[in-house]
matplotlib code that plots the C-alpha trace (Angstrom):
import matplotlib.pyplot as plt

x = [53.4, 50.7, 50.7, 48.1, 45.2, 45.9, 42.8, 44.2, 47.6, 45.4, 43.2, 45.7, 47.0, 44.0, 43.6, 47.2, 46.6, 43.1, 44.6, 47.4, 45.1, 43.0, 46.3, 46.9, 43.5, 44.1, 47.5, 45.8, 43.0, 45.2, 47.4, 44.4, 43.3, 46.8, 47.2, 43.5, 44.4, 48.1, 45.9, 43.8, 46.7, 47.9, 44.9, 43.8, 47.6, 46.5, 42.7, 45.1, 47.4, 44.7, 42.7, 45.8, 45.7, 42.0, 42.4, 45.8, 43.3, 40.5, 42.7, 44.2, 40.3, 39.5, 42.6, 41.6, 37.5, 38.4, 40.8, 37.6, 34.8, 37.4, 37.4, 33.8, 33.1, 35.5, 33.7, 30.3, 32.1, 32.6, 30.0, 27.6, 30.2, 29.6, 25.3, 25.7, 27.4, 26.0, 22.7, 24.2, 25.4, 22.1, 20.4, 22.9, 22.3, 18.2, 19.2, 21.1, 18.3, 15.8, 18.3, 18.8, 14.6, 14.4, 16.8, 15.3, 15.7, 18.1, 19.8, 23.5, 26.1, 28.1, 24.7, 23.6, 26.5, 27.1, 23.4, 24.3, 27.5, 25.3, 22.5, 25.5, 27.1, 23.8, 23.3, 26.9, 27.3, 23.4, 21.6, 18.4, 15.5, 15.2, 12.5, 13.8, 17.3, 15.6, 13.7, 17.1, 19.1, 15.7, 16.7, 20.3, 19.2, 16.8, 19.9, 22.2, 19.7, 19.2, 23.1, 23.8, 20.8, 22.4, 26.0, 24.6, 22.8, 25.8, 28.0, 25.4, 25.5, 29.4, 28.7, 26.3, 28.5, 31.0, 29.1, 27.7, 31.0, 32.0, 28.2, 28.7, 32.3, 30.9, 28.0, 30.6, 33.3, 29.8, 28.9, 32.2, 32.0, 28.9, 29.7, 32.9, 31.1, 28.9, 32.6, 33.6, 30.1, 30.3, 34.4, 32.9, 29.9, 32.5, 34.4, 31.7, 31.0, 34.7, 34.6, 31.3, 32.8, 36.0, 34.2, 32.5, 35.0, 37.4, 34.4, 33.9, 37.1, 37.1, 33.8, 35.6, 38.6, 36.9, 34.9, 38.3, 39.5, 36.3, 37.2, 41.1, 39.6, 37.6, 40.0, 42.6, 40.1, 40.1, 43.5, 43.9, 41.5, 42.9, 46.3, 44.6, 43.3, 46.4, 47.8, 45.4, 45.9, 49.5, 49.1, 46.7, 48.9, 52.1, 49.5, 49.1, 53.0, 53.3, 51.4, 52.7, 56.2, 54.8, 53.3, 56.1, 58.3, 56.1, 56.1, 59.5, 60.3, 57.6, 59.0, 62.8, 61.0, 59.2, 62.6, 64.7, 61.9, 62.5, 66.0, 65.8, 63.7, 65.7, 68.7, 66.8, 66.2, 69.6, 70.9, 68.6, 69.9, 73.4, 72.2, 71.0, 74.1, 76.2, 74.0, 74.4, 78.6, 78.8, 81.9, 80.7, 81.9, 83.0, 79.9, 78.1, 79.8, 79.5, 75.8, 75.9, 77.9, 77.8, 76.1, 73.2, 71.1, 67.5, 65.9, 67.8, 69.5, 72.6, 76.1, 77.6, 80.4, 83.6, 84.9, 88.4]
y = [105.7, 107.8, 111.6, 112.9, 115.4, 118.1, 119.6, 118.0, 120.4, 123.5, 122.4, 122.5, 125.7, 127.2, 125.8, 127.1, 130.4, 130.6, 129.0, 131.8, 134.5, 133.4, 132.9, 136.8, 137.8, 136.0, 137.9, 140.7, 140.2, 139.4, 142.1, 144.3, 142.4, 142.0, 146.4, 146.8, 145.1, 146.4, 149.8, 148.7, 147.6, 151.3, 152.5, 150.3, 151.4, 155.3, 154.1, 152.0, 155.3, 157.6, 155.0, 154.8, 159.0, 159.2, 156.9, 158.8, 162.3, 160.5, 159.7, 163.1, 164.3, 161.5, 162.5, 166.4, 165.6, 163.2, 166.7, 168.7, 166.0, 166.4, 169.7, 170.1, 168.1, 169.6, 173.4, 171.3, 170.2, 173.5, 175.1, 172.6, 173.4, 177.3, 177.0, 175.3, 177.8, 180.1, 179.3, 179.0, 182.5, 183.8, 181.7, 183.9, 186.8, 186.7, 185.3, 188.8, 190.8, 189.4, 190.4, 193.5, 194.5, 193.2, 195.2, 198.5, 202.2, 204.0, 201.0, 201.0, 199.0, 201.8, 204.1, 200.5, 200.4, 203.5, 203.7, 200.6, 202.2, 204.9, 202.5, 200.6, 203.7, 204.9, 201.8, 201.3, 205.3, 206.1, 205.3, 203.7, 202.3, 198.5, 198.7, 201.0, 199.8, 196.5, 198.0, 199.6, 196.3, 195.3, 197.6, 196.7, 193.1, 194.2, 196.5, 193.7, 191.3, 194.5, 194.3, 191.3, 191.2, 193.8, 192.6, 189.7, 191.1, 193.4, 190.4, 188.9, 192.1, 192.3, 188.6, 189.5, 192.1, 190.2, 187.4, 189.4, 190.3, 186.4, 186.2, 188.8, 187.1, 184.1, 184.6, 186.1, 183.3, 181.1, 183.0, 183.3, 179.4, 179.2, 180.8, 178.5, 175.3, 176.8, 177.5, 174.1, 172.4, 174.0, 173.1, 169.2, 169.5, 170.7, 167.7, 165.4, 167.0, 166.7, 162.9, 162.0, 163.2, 161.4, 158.2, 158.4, 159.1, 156.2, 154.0, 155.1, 154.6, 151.0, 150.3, 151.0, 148.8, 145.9, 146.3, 146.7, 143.5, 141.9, 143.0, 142.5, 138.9, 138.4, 139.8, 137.3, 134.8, 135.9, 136.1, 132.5, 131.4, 132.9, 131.2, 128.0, 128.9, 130.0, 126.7, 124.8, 126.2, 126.4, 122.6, 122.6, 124.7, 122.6, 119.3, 121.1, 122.1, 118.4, 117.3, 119.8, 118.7, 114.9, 115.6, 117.7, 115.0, 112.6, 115.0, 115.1, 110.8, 110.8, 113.7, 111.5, 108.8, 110.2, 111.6, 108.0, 106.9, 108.8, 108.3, 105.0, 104.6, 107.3, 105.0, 101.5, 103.8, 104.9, 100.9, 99.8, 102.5, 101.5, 97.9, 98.3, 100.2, 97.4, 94.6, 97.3, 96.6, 100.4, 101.8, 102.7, 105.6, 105.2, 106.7, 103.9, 101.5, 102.3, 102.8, 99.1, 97.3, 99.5, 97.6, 100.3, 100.6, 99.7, 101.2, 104.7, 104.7, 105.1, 102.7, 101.3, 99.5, 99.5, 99.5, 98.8]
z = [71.8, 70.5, 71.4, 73.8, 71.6, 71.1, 72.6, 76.3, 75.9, 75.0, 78.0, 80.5, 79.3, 80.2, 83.2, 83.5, 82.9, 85.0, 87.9, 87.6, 87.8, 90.6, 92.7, 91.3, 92.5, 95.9, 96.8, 95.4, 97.8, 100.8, 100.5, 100.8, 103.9, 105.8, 104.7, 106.5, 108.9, 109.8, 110.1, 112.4, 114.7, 114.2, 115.2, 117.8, 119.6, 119.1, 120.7, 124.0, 124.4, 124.4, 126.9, 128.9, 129.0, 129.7, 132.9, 133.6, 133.7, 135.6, 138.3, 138.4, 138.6, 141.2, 143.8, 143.4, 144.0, 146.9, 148.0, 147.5, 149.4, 152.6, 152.1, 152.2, 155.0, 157.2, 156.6, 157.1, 160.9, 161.5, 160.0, 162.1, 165.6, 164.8, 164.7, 167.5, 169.6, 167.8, 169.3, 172.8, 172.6, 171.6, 174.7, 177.0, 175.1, 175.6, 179.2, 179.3, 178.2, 180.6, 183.5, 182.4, 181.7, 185.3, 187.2, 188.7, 187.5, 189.5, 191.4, 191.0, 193.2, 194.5, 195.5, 197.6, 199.3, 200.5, 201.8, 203.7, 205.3, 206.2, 208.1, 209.8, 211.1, 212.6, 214.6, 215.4, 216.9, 217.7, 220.9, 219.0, 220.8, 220.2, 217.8, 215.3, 215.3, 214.3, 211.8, 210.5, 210.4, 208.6, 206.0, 205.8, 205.0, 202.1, 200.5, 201.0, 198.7, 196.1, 195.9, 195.0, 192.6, 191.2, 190.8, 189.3, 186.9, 186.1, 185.9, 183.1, 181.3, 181.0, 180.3, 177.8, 176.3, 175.6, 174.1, 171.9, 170.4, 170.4, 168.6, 166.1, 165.2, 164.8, 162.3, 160.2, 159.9, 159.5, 156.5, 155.2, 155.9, 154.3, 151.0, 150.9, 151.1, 148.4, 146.4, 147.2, 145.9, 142.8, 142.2, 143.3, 140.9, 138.0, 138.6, 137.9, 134.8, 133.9, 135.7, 133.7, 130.2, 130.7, 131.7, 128.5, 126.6, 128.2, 127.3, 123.9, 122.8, 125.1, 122.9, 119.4, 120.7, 121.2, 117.6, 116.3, 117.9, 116.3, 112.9, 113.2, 114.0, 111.3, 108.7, 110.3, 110.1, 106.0, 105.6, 107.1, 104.8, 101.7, 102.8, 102.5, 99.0, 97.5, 98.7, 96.8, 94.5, 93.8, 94.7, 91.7, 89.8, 90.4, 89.7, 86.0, 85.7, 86.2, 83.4, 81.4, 81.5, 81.2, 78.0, 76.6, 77.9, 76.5, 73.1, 72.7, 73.0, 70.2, 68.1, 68.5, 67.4, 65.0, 63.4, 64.1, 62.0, 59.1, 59.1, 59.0, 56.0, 54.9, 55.3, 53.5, 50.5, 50.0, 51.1, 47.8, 45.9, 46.1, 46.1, 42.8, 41.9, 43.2, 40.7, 37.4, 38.8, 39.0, 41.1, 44.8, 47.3, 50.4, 51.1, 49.7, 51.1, 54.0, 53.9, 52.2, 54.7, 57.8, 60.8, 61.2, 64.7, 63.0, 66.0, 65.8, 62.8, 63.7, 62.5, 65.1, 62.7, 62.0, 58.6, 59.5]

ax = plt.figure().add_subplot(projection="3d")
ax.plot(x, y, z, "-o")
ax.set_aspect("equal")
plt.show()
């Protein structure tokens, strides 16, 4: 069997040896990848905690504004209760002060009625003549009427009076009303802002997540595909390991063959030799004889004889 060139062995080595540092440069590669990627896990659970924290605080905000918008409707309900009463007292109140600019100078209740004791005694004790006792009782009738004008228009004043004490109290609770609903709208409007930035910030983070998941995708994606690679080529690799060993397999037969070969005609030189000896009658060795009448193995050069 003839040996394979030399140039084939020293070919395979190389290939060897290349194939050995591309499988390097692969684990190399995917170590980078698989480290890249094991820190964008780690950062992608910091991103999801903090989203979990952001919504956590929005909700907080959202229960405390909802708090606030009640709040602010119920000082609204009041606040539109109080302008309306507000605005009946001040009808009573003008209603008051018409009564009042009406009444006559110098007319009070107790004057009225003792002037109409005064006209009743007279026609109760006097003799009268018919006409002026009519006339009197005339009169009586006409101070009756300008009493109760008057206690009516008391009655509207006291009314009036205390109204306007009512009025008073009320356009201060609706100021101090007032000035809390602007409190409140300004607490609401802050919790917008705070609202607002926290929504933005929930969906920034939300935004980078799912790029993350993009890239954690395509690096698994990469890593996947530099699995496959480094199996083909340790399957390649093993492929030139197997060659390899056939050829120094196949090296080694020819290198025993190569030395049974030499033996043997090591062996026929040393059997003519003593041959020769043997015709010139010279004494022989053991040695000699043996190699003379041994029962050698012509295709390895070994005696498989027995002398005895």
């Amino acid at each position: 069997m003839s040996s394979l060139p030399r140039a084939e062995e020293d070919e395979i080595s190389l290939k060897r040896s290349q194939l050995r540092e591309e499988i390097a440069k692969l684990k190399e590669e995917r170590i980078k990848l698989i480290n890249k990627f094991d820190s964008l896990r780690n950062r992608r659970a910091e991103l999801i905690e903090k989203v979990k924290q952001l919504r956590t605080q929005i909700d907080t905000v959202r229960g405390e504004f909802k708090v606030k918008l009640d709040q602010l409707n119920k000082l609204k309900e009041r606040k539109d209760s109080l302008f309306k009463e507000i605005q009946e007292m001040r009808k009573q109140l003008d209603e008051a002060r018409k009564s009042t600019a009406q009444q006559q100078p110098g007319l009070r209740p107790d004057i009225l009625r003792r002037r109409i004791k005064e006209l009743e005694w007279r026609v109760e004790t006097s003799s009268l003549p018919l006409e002026e006792e009519k006339k009197i009782i005339q009169k009586i009738a006409e101070l009756e009427k300008k009493l109760a004008e008057v206690k009516k228009t008391v009655k509207v004043k006291e009314r009036g009076n205390v109204s306007r004490a009512e009025y008073l109290a009320k356009k201060v609770e609706l100021s101090s009303i007032k000035e809390e609903v602007s409190k409140v709208v300004a607490e609401l409007d802050e919790k917008k802002k705070i609202l607002t930035s926290l929504k933005e910030e929930r969906d920034k983070l939300s935004k980078e997540i799912d790029n993350i998941n993009k890239e954690m995708d395509e690096l698994s994606k990469s890593i996947d595909q530099i699995k496959q690679q480094l199996n083909e080529k340790y399957n390649e690799l093993s492929s030139y390991d197997d060659k390899s060993r056939r050829i120094a397999e196949q090296s080694r037969q020819e290198s025993m063959q190569r030395i049974g070969e030499n033996e043997k005609e090591i062996l026929e030189k040393k059997r003519k030799d003593v041959e020769e000896k043997l015709k010139q009658k010279k004494r022989l060795t053991f040695e000699e004889l043996y190699i003379l009448y041994g029962d050698v193995d012509r295709n390895n050069g070994k005696n498989n004889s027995n002398l005895h």
